[in-house]
C-alpha positions as CSV (number, residue, x, y, z in Angstrom):
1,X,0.0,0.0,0.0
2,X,1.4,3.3,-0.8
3,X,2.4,5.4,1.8
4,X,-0.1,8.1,3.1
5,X,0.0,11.3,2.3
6,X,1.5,14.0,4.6
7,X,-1.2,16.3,6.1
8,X,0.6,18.2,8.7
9,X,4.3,18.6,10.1
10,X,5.4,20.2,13.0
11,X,8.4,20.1,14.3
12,X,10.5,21.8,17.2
13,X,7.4,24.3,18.0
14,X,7.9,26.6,20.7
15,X,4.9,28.7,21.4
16,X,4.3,31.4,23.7
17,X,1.9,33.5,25.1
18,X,2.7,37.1,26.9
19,X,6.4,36.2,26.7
20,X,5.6,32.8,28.7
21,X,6.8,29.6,26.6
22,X,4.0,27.1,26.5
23,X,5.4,24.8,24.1
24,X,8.7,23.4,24.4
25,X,9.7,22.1,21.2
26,X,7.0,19.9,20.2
27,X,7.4,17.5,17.0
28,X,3.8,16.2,15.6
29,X,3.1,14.5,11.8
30,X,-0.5,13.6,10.7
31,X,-1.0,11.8,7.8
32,X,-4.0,11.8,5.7
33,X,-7.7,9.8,7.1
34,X,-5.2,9.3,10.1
35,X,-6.8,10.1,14.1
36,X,-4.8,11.4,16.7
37,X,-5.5,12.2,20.4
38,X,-3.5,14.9,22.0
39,X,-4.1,14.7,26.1
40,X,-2.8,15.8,29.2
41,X,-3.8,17.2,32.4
42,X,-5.3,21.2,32.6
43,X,-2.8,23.6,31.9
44,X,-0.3,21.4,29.9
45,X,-0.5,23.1,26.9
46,X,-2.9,21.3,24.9
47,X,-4.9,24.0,23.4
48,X,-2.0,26.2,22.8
49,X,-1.3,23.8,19.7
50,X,-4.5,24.3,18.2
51,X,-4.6,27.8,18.3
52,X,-1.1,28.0,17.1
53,X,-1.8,26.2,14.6
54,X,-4.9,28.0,13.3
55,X,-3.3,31.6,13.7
56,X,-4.5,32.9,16.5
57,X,-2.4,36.1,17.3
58,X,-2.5,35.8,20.7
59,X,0.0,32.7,20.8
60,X,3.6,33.5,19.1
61,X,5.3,31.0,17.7
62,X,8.9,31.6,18.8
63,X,11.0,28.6,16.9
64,X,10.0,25.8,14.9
65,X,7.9,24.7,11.8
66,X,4.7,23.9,10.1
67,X,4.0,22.6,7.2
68,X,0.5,22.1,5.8
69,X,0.4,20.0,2.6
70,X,3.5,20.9,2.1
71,X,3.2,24.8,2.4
72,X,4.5,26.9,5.4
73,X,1.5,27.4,7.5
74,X,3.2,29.8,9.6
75,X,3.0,32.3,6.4
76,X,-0.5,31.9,5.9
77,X,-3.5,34.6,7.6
78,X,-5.7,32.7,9.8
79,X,-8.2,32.6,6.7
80,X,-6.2,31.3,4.5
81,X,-5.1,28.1,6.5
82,X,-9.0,27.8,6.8
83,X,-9.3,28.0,2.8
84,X,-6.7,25.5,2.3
85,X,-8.4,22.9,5.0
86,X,-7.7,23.6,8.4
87,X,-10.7,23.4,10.8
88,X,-10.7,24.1,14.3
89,X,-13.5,23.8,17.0
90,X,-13.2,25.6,19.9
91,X,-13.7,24.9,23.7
92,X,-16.1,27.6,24.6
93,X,-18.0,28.4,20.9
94,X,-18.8,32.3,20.7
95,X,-21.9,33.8,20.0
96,X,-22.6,35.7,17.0
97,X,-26.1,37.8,17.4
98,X,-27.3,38.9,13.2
99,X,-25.4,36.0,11.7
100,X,-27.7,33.0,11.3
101,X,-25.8,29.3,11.4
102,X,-26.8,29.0,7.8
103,X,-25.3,32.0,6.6
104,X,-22.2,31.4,8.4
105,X,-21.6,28.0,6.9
106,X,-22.4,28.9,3.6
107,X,-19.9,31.8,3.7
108,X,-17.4,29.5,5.1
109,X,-18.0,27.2,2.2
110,X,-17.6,29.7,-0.2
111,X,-14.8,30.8,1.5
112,X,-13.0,27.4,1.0
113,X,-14.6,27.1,-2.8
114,X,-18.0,25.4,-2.7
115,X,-20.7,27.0,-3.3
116,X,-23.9,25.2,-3.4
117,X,-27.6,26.1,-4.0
118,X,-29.4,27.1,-1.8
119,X,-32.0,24.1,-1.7
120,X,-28.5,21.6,-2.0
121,X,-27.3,23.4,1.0
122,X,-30.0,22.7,2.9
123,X,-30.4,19.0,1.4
124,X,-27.4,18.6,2.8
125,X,-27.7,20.2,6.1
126,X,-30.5,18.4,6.6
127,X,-28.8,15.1,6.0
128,X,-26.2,16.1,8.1
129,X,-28.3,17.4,10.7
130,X,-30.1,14.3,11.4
131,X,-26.7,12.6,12.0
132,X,-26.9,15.5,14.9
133,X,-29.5,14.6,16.2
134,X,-30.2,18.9,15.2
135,X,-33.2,20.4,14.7
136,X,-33.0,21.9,10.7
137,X,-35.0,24.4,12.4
138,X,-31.6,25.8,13.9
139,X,-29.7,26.9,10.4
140,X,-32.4,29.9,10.5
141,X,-31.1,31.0,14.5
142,X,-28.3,32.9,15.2
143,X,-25.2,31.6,15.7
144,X,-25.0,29.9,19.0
145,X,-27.1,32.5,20.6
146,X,-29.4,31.0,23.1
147,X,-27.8,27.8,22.2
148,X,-27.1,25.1,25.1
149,X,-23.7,24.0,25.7
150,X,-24.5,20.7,23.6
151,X,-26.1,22.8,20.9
152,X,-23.0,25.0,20.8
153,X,-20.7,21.7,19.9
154,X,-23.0,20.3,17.8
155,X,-23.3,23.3,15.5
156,X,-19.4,23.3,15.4
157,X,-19.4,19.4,14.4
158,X,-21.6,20.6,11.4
159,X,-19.8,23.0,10.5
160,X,-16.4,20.3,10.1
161,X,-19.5,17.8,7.9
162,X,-20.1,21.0,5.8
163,X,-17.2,22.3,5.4
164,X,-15.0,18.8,4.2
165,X,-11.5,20.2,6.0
166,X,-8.5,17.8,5.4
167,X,-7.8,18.5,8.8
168,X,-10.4,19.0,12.0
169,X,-9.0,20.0,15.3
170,X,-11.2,19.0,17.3
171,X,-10.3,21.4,21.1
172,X,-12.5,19.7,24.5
173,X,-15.5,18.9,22.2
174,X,-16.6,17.1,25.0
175,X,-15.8,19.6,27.9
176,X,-19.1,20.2,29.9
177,X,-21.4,17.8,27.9
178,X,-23.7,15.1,29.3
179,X,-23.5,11.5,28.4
180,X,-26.2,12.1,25.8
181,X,-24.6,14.4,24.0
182,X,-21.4,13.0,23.9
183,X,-22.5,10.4,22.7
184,X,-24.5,12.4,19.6
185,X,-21.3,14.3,19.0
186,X,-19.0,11.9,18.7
187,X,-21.3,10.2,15.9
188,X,-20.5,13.4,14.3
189,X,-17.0,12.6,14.4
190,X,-17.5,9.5,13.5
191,X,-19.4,10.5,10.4
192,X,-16.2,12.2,9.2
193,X,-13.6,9.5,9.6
194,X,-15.7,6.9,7.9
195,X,-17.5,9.0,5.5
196,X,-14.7,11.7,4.6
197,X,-11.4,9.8,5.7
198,X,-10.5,13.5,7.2
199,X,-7.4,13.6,9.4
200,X,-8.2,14.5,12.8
201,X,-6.4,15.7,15.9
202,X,-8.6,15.0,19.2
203,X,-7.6,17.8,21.8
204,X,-8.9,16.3,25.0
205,X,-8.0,15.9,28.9
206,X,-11.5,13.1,29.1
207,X,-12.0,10.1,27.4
208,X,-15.9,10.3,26.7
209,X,-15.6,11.1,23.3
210,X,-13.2,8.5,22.1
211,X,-15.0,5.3,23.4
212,X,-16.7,4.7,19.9
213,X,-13.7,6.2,17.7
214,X,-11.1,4.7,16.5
215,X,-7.7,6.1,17.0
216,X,-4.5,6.1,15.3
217,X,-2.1,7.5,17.7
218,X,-2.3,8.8,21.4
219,X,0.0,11.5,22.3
220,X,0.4,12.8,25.8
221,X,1.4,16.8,26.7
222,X,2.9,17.5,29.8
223,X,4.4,21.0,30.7
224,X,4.1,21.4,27.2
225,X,6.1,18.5,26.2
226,X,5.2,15.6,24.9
227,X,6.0,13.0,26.8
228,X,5.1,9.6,25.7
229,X,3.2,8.7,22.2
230,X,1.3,5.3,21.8
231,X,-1.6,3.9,20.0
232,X,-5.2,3.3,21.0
233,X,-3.9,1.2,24.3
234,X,-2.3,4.5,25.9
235,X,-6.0,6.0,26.4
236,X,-6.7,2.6,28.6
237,X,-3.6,3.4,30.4
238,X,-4.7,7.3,31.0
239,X,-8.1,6.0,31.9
240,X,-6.6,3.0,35.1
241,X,-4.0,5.3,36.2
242,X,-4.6,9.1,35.3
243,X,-2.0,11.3,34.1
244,X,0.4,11.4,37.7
245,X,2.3,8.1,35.7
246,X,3.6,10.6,33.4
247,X,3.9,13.8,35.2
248,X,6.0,12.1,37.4
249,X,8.6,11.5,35.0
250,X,8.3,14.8,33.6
């Protein structure tokens, strides 16, 4: 079988935020329809990577590389690494009053090159929505406003379906959720590694939303290092004996 193809390489990322290092050096490679799971304890740096990654100005990259299908995506504005197929979900989903959740995925669409009809965009939204468990109802409300917490992550989960990114990062998707809708949003997730063999990178200090997934890799982030990288079996490691294994040996 050929070999897969390179999605994203980092390698000897330091990150900072206020003049504070976060990350110390960290090395990552995802490879196309591949899943990895990035955990650690609170505080160890986790979601630094993701917003790094995506361009958020508040964290500086201070040494160190990224390449995104082969481009520098240090070079690129934070739409532009959108546009080429970066996706990333946030742990506490803004609201955005006088923007409905249609409009905003249909500009993000367009923004990345589809553009669909209007009745094909809600065809598919519909279909999508369903695997939600959403109400279509929802595409006509603003953007997360009045939304529960569940809502919130759900609407970000459609957005990845709709949107097709070659890579998802996916930041505490579970964070604050009940079993329920866990359970509904990882079914999301799900949806995309079976249906759209997208790359995904599961940013995550729980281990709700990985029971029904299947993983490629596990990596583990202490102090922002990482620390030890496994497969699958790491998560029932973290899960008998927590994270003090590792931070011990930090």
């Amino acid at each position: 079988m050929a070999d897969k193809k390179e999605i994203l390489s980092v390698q000897g990322l330091k990150v900072g935020v206020d003049g504070k290092e976060i990350l110390h050096g960290l090395d990552l490679v995802i490879r196309e329809g591949e899943t990895h799971v990035l955990m650690g304890p609170n505080g160890a740096g986790k979601s630094t990577l993701g917003n790094a990654l995506m361009g958020n100005p508040k964290y500086e990259v201070t040494e160190g590389s990224a390449a995104f299908l082969g481009s520098d995506l240090l070079e690129m504005a934070t739409n532009e690494r959108a546009a080429a197929g970066l996706f990333l979900s946030f742990q506490n989903p803004i609201e955005v009053p006088g923007v409905t959740l249609s409009n905003f995925i249909r500009s993000a669409m367009e923004a990345c090159g589809t553009k669909l009809s209007l009745w094909n965009f809600k065809k598919e939204a519909a279909r999508q929505m369903e695997v939600l468990q959403m109400n279509p109802e929802y595409l006509d409300r603003d953007l997360n406003v009045g939304f529960s917490g569940g809502e919130k992550k759900k609407a970000e989960i459609l957005q990845m379906l709709m949107l097709h990114p070659t890579l998802a990062i996916l930041d505490e998707t579970d964070s604050g959720l009940d079993v329920d809708a866990v359970k509904t949003v990882s079914t999301g997730v799900e949806e995309y590694q079976k249906n759209q063999n997208g790359a995904l990178l599961i940013i995550t200090h729980s281990t709700r939303i990985l029971e029904s997934l299947h993983v490629d890799y596990t990596h583990v982030l202490v102090g922002g290092r990482l620390v030890a990288t496994g497969d699958a079996s790491l998560i029932d490691r973290i899960n008998a004996d927590g994270f003090e294994q590792f931070t011990r040996a930090e």
